[in-house]
PAZAPA-4460 file (N, C-alpha, C; in steps of 0.05 Angstrom, whole numbers, plus 32768, in hexadecimal, padded with zeros to 4 digits):
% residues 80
    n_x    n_y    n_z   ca_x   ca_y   ca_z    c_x    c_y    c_z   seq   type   mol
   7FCA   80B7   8107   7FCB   80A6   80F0   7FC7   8089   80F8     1      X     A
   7FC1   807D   80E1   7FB1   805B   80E7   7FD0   804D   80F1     2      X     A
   7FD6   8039   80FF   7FEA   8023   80FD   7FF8   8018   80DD     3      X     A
   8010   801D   80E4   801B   800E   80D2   8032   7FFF   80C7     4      X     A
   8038   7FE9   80C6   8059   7FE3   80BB   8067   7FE1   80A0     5      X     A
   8079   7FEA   80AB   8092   7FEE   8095   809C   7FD2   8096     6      X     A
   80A6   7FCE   8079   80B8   7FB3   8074   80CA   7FBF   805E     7      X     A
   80DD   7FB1   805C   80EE   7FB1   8043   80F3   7FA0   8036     8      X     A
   80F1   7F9B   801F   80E3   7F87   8009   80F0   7F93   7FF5     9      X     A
   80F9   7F7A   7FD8   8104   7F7E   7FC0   80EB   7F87   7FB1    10      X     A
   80F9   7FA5   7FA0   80E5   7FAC   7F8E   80F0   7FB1   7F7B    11      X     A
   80E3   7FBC   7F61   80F0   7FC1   7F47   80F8   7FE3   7F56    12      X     A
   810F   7FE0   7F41   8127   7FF9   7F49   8115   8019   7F46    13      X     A
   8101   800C   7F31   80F5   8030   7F32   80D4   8033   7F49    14      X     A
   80D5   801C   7F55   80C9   801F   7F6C   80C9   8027   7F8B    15      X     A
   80C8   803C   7F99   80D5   8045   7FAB   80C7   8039   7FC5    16      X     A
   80AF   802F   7FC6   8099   8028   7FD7   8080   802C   7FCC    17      X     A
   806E   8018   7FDC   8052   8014   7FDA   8048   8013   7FF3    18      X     A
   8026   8012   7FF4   801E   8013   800F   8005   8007   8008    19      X     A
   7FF7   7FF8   801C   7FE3   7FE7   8021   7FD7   7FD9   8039    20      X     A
   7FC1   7FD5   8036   7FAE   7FCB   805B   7FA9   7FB3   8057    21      X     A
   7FAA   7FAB   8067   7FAC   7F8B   806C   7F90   7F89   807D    22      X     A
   7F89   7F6C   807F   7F74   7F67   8089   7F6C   7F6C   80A0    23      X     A
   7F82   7F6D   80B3   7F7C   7F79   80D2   7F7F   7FA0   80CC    24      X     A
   7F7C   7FA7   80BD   7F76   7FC3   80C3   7F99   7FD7   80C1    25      X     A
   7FA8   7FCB   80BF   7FC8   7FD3   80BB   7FD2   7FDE   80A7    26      X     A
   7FDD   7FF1   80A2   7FE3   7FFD   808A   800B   7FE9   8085    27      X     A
   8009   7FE7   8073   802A   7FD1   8069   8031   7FE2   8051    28      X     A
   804B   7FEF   8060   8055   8002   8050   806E   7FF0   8044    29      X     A
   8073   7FE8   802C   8087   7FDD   8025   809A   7FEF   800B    30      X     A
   80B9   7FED   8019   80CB   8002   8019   80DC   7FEE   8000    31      X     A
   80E7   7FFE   7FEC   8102   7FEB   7FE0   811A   7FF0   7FED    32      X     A
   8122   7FD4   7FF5   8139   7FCA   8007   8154   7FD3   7FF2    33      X     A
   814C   7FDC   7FE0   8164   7FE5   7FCC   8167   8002   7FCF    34      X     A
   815D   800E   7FDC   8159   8022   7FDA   8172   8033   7FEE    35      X     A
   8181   804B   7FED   818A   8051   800C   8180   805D   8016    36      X     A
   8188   8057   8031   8174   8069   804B   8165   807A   8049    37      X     A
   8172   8096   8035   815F   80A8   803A   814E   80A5   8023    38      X     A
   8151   809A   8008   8138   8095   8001   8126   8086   800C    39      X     A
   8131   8073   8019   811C   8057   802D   810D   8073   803B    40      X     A
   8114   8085   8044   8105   809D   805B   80F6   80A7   8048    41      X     A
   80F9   80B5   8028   80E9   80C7   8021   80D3   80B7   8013    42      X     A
   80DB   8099   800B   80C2   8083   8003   80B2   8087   801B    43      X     A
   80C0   8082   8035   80A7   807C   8045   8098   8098   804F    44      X     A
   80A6   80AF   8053   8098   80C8   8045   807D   80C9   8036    45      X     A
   8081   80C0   802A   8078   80BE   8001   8057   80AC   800A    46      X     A
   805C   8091   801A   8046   8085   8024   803E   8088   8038    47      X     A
   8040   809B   804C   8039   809F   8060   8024   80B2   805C    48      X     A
   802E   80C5   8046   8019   80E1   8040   8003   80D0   802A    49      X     A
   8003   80BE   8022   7FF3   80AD   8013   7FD9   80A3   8022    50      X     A
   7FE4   8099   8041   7FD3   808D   804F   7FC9   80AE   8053    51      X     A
   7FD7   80B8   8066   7FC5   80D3   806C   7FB0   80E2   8054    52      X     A
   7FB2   80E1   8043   7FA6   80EA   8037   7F8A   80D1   8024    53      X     A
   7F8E   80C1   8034   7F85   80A5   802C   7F83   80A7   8011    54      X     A
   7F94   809D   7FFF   7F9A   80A0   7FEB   7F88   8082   7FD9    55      X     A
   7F96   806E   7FF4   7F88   805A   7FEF   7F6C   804E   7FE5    56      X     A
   7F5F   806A   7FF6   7F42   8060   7FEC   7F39   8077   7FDD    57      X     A
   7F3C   807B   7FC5   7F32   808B   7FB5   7F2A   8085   7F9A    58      X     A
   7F1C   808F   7F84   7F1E   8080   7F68   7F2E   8094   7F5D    59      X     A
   7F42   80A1   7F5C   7F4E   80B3   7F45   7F65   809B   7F45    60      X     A
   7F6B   80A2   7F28   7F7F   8095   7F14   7F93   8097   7F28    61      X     A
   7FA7   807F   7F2F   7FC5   807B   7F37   7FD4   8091   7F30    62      X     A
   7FD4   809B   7F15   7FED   80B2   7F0A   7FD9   80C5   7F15    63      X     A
   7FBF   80CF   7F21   7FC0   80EB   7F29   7FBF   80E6   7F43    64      X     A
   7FC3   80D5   7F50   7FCC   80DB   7F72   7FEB   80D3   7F77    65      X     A
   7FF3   80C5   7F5E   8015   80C6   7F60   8021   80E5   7F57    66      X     A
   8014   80F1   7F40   8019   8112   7F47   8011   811B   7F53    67      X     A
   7FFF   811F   7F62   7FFC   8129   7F7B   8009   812B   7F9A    68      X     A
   800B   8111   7F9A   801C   810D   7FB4   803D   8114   7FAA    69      X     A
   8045   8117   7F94   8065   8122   7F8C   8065   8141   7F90    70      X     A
   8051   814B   7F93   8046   8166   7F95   8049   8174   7FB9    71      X     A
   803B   815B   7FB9   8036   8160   7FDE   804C   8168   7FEB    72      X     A
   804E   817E   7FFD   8062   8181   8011   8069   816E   8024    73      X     A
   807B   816F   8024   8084   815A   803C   8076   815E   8055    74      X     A
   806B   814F   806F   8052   8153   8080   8068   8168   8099    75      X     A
   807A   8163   8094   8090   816E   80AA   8098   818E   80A0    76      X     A
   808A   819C   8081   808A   81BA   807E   8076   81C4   8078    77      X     A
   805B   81B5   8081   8043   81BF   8080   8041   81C7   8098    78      X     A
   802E   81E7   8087   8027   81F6   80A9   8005   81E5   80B1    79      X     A
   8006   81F8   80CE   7FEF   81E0   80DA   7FF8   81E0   80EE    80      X     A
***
């Protein structure tokens, strides 16, 4: 998987994380600092399978790769 950092940053309460590349090539996964731990873990879960699946660069609608990826198994009970 590409490089990337985590931050924790104020977000609206029904936001769990986002993810985005920056100009040096970095993926900036930003986590809500309101969040507890283990959701801070399944947000960054949530964007990590985003990048893997480069979610980023695609044209389908936001709501069908946000259902999608709510769909996705977690990468830690996929066989392979």
């Amino acid at each position: 998987m590409d490089e990337y950092k985590v931050r924790l940053v104020d977000l609206p309460p029904r936001v769990g994380g986002m993810v985005s590349m920056d100009d040096e090539g970095f993926y900036n996964i930003y986590l809500n600092a309101h969040l507890t731990r283990e959701r801070q873990r399944e947000a960054l879960r949530h964007e990590l399978d985003h990048i893997a699946e480069d979610d980023l660069y695609n044209t389908r609608p936001i709501e069908a790769v946000e259902r999608r990826a709510q769909k996705r198994p977690h990468p830690s009970t996929r066989e392979g």
